[in-house]
N, CA, C and O atoms as a DFTB+ gen file, in Angstrom:
616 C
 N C O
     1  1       0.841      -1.171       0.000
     2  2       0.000       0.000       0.000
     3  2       0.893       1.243       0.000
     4  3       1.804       1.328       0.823
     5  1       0.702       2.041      -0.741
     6  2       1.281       3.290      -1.368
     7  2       1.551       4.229       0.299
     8  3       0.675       4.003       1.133
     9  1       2.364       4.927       0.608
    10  2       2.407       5.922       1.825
    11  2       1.764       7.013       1.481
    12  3       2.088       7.586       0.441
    13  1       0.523       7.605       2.450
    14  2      -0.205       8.541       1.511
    15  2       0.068       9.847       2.852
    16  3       0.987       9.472       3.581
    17  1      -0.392      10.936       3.200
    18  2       0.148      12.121       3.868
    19  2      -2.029      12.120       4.701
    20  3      -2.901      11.332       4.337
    21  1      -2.139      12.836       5.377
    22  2      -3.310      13.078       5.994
    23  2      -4.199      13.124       5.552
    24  3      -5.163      12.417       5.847
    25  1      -4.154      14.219       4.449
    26  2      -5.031      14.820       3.428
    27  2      -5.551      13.351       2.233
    28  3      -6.547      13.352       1.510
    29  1      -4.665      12.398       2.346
    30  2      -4.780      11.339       1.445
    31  2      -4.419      11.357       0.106
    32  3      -4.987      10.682      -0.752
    33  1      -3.347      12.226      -0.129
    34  2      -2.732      12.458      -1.130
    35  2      -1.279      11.699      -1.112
    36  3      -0.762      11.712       0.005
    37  1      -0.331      10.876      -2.390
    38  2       0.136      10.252      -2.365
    39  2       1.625      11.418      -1.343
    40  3       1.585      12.647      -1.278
    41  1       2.554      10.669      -0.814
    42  2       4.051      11.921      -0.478
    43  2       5.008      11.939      -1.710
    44  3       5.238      10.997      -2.468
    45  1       5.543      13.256      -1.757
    46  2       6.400      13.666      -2.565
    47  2       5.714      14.023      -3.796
    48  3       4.488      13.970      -3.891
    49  1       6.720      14.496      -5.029
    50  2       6.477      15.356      -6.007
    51  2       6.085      14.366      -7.481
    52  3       6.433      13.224      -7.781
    53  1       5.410      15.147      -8.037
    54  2       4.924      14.571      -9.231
    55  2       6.017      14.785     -10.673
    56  3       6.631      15.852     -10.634
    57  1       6.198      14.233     -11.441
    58  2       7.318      14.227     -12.519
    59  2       6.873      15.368     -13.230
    60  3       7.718      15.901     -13.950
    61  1       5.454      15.990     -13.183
    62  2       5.356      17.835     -14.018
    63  2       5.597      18.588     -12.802
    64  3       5.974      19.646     -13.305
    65  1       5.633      18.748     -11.713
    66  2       5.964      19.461     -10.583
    67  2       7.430      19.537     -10.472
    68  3       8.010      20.572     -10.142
    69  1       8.083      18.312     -10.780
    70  2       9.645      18.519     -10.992
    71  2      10.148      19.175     -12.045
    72  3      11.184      19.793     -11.802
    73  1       9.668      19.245     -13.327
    74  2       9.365      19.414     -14.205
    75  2       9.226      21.063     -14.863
    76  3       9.758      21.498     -15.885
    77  1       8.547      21.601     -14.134
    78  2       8.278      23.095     -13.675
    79  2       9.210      23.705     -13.170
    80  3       9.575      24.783     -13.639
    81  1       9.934      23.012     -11.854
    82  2      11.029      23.595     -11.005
    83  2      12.322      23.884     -12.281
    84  3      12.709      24.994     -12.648
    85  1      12.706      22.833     -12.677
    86  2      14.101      22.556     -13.381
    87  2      13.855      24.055     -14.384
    88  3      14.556      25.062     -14.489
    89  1      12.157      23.558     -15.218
    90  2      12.417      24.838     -16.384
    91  2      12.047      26.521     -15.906
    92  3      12.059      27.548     -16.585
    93  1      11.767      26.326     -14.646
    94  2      12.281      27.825     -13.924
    95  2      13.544      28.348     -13.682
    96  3      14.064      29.400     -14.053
    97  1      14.133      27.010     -12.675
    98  2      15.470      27.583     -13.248
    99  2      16.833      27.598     -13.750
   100  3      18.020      27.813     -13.507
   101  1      15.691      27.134     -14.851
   102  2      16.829      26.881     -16.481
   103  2      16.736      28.607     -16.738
   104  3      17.716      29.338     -16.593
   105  1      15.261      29.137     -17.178
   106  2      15.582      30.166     -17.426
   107  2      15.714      31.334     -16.889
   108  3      15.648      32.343     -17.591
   109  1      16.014      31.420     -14.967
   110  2      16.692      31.544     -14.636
   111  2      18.422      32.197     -14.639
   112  3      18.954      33.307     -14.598
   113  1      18.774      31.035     -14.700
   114  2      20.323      30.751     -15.385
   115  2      20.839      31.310     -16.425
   116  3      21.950      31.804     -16.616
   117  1      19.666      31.152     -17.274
   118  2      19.486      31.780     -18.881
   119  2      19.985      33.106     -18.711
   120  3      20.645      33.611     -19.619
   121  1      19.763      33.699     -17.713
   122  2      19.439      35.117     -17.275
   123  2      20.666      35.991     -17.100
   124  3      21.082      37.069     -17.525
   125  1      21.057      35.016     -16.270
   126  2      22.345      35.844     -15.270
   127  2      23.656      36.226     -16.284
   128  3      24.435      37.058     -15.820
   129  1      23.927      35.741     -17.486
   130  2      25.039      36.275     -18.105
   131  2      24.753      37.040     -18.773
   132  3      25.793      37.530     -19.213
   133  1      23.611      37.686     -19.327
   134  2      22.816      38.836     -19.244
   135  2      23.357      40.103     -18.636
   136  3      23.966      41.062     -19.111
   137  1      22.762      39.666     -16.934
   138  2      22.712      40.686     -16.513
   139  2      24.406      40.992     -15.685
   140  3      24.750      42.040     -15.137
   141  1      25.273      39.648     -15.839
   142  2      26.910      39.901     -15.645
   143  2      27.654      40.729     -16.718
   144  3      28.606      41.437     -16.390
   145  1      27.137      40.629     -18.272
   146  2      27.338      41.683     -19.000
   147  2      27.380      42.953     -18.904
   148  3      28.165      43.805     -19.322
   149  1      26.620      42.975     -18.416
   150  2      25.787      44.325     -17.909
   151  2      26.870      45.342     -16.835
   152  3      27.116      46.544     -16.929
   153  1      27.299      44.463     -15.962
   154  2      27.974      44.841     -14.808
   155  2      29.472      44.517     -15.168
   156  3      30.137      44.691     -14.147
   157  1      29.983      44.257     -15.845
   158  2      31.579      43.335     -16.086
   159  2      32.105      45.208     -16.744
   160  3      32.813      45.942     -16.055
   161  1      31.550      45.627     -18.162
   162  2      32.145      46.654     -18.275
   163  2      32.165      48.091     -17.506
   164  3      32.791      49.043     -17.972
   165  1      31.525      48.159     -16.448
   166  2      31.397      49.255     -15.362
   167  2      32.558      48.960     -14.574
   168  3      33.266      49.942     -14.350
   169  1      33.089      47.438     -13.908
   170  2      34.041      47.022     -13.051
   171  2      35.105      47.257     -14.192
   172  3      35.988      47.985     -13.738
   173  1      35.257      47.044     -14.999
   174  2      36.485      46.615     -15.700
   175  2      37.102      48.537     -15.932
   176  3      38.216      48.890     -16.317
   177  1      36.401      49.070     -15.697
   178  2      36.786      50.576     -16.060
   179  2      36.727      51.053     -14.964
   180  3      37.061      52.237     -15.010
   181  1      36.417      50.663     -13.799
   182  2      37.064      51.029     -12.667
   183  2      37.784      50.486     -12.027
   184  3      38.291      51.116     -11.099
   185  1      38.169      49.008     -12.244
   186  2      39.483      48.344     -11.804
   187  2      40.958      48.917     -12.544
   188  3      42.132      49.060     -12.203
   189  1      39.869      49.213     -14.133
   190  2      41.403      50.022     -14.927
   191  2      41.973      51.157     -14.388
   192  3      43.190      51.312     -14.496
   193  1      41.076      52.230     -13.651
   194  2      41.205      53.219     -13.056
   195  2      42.170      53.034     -11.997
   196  3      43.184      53.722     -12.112
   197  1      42.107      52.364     -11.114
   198  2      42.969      51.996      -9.759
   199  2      43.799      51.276     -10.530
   200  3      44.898      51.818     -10.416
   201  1      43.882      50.361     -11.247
   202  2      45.609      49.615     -11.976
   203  2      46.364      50.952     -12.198
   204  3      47.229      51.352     -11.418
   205  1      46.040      51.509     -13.139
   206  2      46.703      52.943     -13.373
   207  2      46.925      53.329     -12.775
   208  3      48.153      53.272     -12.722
   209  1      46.254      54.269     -11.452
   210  2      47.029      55.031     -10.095
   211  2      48.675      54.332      -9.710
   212  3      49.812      54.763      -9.521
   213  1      47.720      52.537      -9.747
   214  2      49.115      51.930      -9.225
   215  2      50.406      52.198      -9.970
   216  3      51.446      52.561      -9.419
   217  1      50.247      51.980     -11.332
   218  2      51.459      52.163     -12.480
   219  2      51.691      53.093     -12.580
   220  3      52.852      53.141     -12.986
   221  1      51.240      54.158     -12.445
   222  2      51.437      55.475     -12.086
   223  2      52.631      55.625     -11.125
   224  3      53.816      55.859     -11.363
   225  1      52.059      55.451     -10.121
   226  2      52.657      55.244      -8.655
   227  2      54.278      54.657      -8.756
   228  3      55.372      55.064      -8.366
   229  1      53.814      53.554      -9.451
   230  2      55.354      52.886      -9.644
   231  2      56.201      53.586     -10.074
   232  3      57.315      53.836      -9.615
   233  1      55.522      54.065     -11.317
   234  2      56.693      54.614     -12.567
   235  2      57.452      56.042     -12.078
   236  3      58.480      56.361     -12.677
   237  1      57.018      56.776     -11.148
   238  2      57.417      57.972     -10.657
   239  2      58.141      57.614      -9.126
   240  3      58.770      58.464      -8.496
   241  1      57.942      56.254      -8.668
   242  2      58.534      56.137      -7.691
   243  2      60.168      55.583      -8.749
   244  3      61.212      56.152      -8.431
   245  1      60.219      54.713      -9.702
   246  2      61.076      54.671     -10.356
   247  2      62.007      55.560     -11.079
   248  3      63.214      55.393     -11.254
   249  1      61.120      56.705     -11.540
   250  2      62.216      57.891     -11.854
   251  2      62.481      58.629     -10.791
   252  3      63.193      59.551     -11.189
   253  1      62.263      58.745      -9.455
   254  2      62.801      59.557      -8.338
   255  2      63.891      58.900      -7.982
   256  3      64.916      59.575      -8.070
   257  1      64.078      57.344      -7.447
   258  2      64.942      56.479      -7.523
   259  2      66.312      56.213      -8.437
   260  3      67.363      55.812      -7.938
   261  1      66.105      56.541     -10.071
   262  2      66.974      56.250     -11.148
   263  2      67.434      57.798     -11.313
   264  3      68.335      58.137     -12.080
   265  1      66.746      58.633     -10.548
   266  2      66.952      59.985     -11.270
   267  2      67.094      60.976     -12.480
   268  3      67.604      62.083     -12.651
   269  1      66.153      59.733     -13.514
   270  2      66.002      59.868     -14.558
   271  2      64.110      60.204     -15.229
   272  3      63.226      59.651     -14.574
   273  1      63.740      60.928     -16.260
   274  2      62.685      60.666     -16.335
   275  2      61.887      59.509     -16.852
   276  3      62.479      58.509     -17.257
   277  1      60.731      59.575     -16.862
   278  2      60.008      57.655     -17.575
   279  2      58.722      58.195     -17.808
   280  3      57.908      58.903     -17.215
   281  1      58.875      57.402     -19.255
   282  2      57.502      57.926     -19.910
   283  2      56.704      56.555     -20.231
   284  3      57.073      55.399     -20.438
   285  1      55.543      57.150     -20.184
   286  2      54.344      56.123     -19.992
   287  2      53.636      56.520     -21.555
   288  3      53.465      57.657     -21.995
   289  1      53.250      55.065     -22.306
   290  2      52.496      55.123     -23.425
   291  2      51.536      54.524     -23.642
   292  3      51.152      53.687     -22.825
   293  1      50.946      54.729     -24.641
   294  2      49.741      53.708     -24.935
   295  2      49.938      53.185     -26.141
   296  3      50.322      53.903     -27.064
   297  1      49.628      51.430     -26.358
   298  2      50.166      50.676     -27.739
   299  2      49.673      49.493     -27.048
   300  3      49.966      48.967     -25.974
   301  1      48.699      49.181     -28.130
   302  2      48.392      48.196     -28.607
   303  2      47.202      47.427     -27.220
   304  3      47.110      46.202     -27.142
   305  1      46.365      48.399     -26.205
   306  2      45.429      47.874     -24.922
   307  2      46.648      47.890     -24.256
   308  3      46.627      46.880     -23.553
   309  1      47.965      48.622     -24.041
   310  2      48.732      48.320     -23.412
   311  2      49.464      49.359     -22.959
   312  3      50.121      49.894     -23.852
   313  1      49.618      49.974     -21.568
   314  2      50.599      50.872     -20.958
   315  2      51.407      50.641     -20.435
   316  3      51.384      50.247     -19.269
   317  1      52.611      50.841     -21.258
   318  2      53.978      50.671     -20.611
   319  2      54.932      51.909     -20.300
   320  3      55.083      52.893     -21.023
   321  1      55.479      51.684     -19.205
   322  2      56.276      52.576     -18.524
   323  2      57.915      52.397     -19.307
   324  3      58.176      51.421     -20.010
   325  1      58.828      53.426     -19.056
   326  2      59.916      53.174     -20.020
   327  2      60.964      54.731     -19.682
   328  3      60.660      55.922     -19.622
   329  1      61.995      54.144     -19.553
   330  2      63.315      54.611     -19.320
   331  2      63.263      55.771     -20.330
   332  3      63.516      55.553     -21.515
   333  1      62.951      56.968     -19.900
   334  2      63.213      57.984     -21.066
   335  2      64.600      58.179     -22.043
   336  3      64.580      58.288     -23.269
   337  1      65.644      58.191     -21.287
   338  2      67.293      58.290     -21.737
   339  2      67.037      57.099     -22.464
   340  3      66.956      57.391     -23.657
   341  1      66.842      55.652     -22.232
   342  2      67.519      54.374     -23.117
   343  2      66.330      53.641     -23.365
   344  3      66.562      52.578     -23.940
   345  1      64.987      53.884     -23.090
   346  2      64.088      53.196     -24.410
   347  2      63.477      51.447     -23.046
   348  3      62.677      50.547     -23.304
   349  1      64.106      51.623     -22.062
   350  2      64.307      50.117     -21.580
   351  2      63.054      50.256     -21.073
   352  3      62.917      51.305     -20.443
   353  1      62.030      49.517     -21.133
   354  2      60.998      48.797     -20.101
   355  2      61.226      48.661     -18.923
   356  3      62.200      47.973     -18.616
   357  1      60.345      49.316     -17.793
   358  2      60.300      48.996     -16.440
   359  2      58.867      48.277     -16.418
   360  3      57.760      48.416     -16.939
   361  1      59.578      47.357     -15.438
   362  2      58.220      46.436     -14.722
   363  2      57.503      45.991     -16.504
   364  3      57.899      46.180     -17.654
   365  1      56.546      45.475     -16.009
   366  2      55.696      44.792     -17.221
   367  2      54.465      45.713     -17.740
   368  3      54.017      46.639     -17.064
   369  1      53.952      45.337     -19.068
   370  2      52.746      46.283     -18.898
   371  2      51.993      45.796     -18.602
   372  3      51.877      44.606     -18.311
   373  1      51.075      46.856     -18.604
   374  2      49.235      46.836     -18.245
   375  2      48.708      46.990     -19.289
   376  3      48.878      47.745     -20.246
   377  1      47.617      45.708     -18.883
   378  2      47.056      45.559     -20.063
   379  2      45.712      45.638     -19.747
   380  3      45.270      45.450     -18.613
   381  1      44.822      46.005     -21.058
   382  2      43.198      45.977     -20.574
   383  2      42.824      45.215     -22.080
   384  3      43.436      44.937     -23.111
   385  1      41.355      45.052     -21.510
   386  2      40.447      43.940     -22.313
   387  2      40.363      45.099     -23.892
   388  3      40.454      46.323     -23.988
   389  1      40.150      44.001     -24.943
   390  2      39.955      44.871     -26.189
   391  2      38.756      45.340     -26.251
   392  3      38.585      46.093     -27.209
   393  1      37.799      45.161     -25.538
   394  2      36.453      46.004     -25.212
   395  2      36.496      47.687     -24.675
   396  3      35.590      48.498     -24.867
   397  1      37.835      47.964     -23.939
   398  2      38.001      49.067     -23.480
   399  2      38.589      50.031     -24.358
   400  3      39.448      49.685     -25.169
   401  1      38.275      50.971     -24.279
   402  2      38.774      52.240     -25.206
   403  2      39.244      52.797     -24.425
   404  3      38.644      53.110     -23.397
   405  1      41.073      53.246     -24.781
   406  2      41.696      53.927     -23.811
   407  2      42.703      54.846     -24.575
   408  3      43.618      54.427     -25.284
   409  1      42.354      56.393     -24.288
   410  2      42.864      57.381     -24.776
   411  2      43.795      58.115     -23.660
   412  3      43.507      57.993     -22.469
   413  1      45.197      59.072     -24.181
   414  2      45.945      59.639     -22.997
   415  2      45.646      60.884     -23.956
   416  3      45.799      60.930     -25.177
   417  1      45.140      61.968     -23.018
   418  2      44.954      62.996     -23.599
   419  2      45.951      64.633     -22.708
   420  3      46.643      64.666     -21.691
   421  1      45.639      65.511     -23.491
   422  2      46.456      66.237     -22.240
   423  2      45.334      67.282     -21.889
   424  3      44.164      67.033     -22.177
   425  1      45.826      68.878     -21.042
   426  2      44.923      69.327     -20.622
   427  2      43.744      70.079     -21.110
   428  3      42.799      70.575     -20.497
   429  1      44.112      70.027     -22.677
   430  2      42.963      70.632     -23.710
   431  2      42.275      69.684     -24.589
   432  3      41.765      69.957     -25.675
   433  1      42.319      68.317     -23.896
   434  2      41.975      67.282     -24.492
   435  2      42.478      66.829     -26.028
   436  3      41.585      66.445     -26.784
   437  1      43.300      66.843     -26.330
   438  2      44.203      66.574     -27.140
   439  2      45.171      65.493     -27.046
   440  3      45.970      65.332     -26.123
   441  1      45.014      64.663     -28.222
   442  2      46.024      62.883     -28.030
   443  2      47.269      63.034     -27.942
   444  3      47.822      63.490     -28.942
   445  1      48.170      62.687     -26.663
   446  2      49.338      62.481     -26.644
   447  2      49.837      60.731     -26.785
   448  3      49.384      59.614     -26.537
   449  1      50.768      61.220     -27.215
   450  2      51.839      59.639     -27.402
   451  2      52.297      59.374     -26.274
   452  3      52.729      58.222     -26.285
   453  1      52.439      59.926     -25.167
   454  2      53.479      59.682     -24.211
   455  2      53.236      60.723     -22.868
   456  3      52.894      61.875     -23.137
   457  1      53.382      60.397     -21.638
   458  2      53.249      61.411     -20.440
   459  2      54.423      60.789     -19.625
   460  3      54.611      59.661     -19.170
   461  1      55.400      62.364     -19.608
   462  2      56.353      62.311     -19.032
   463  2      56.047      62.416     -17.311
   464  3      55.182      63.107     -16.773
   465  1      57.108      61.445     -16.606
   466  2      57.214      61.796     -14.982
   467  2      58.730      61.777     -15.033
   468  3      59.521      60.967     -15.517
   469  1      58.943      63.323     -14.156
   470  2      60.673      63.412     -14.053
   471  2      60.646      63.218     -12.293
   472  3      59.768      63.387     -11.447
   473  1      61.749      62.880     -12.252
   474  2      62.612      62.728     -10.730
   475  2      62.090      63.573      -9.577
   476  3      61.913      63.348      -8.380
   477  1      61.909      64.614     -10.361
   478  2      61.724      66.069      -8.768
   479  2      60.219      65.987      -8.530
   480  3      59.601      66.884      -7.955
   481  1      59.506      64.570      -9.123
   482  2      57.761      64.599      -8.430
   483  2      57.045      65.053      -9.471
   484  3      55.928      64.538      -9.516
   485  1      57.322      65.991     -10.509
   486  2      56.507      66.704     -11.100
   487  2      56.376      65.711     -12.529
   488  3      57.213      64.881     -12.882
   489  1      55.178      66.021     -13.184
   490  2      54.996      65.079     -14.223
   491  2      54.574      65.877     -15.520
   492  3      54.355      67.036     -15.167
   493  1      54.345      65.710     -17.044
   494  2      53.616      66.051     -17.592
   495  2      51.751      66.044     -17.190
   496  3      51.078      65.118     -16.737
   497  1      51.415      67.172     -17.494
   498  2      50.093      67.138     -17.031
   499  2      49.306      66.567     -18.204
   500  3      49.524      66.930     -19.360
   501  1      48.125      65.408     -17.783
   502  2      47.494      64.805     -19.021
   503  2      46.499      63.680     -18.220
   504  3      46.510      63.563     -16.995
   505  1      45.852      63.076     -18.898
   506  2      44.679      62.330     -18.508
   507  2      44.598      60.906     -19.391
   508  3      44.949      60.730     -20.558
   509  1      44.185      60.226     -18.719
   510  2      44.459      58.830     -19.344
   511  2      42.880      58.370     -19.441
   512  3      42.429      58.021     -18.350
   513  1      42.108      58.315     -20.362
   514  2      40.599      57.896     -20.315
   515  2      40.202      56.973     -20.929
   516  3      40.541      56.804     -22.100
   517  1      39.084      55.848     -20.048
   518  2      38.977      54.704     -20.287
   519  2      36.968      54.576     -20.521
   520  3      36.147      55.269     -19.921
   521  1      36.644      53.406     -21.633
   522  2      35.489      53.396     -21.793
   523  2      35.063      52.510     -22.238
   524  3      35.246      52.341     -23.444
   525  1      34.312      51.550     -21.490
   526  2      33.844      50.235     -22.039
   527  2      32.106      49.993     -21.599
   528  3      31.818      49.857     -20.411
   529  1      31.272      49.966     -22.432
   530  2      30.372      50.014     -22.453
   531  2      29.266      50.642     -22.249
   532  3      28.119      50.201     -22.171
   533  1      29.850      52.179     -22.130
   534  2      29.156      53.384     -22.498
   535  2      29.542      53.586     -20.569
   536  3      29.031      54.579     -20.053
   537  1      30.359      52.699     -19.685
   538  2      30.446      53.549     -18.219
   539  2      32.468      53.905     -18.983
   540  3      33.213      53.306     -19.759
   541  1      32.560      55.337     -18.057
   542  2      33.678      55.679     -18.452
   543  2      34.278      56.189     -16.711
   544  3      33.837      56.298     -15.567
   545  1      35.602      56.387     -17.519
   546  2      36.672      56.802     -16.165
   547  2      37.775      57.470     -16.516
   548  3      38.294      57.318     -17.621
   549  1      38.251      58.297     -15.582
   550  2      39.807      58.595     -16.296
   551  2      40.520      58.565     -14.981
   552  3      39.946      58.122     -13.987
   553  1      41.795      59.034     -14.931
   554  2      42.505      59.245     -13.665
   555  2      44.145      60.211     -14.828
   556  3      44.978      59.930     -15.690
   557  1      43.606      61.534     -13.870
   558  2      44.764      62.164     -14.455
   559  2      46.045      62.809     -13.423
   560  3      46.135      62.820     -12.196
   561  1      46.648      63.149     -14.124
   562  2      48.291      63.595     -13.618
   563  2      48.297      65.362     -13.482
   564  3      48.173      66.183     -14.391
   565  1      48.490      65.599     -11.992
   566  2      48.925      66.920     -11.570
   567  2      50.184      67.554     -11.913
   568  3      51.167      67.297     -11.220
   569  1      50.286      68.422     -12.981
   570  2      51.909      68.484     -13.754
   571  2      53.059      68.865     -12.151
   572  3      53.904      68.045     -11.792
   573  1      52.803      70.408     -11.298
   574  2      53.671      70.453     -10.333
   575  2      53.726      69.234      -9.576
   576  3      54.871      68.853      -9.332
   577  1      53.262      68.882      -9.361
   578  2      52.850      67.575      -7.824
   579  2      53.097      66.484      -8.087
   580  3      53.624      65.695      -7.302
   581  1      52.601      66.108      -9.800
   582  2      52.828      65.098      -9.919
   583  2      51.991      63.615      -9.168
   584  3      52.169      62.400      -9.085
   585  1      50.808      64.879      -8.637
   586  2      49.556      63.808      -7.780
   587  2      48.519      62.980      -9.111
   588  3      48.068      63.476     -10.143
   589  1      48.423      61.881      -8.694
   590  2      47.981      61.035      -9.389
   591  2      46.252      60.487      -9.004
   592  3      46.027      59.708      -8.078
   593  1      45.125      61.076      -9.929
   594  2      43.948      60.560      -8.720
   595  2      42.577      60.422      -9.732
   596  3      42.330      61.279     -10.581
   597  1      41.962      59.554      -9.577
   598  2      40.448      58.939     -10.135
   599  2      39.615      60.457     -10.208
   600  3      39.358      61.212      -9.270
   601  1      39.281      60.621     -11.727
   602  2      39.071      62.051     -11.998
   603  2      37.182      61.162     -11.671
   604  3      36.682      60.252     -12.332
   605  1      36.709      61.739     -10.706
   606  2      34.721      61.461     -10.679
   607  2      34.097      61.860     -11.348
   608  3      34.052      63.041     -11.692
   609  1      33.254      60.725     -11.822
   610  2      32.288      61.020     -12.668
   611  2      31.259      62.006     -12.926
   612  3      30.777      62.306     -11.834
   613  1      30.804      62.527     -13.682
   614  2      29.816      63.494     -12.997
   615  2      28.328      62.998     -14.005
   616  3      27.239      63.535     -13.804
């Protein structure tokens, strides 16, 4: 004899009741890389934002150190830092996804090749701007100071 519950209904679930569950959430599931799309290029342009401060950071702690200046470029999704006098690569570059659009501009918004940081702190003044999926960011360079900081959105 079958185990039946109070009510006299058989226990447990019926094979369309299971049935229902799974194709809820199938589409569900369906869903979520959707809405991770959605959110991946907002992070990725503000993680680029803080990588930069950091390489930033480095590259001017490196020319105070060498007592030489080092210029930072853009080529190819890729910013590399570099021995002004001899051309040599410091540290590795940074790299971003080919989804991101990344321009170094200076203070009249105009494309530079290159932003100098010399020894005594002070840097070329210019802006490095990033844009992937219509959220954007920049983080630019204080020429005396040579302060480095996440320009806010407005």
């Amino acid at each position: 004899m079958p185990r039946t519950s109070e009510t006299g209904r058989s226990a447990g679930f019926t094979l369309l009741e299971l049935m229902v569950v799974i194709a809820i959430l199938v589409m569900i599931a369906a869903l979520f890389p959707v809405a991770l799309d959605r959110t991946l290029p907002g992070r990725r342009v503000s993680a680029g934002c803080e990588q930069l401060v950091s390489t930033i950071h480095e590259a001017e702690g490196a020319s105070i150190v060498s007592g030489r200046p080092i210029t930072l470029a853009l080529q190819d999704h890729q910013l590399t830092a570099r021995d002004a006098a001899t051309g040599v690569r410091l540290g590795r570059a940074l790299s971003f996804a080919v989804a991101t659009h990344i321009q170094l501009i200076d203070q009249e918004s105009r494309p530079l090749s290159r932003l100098m940081l010399y020894p005594d702190g002070s840097a070329q003044a210019g802006r490095i701007e990033l844009e992937d999926g219509g959220h954007r960011g920049a983080v630019a360079i204080s020429p005396l100071t040579g302060r480095v900081f996440i320009v806010p959105e407005h």
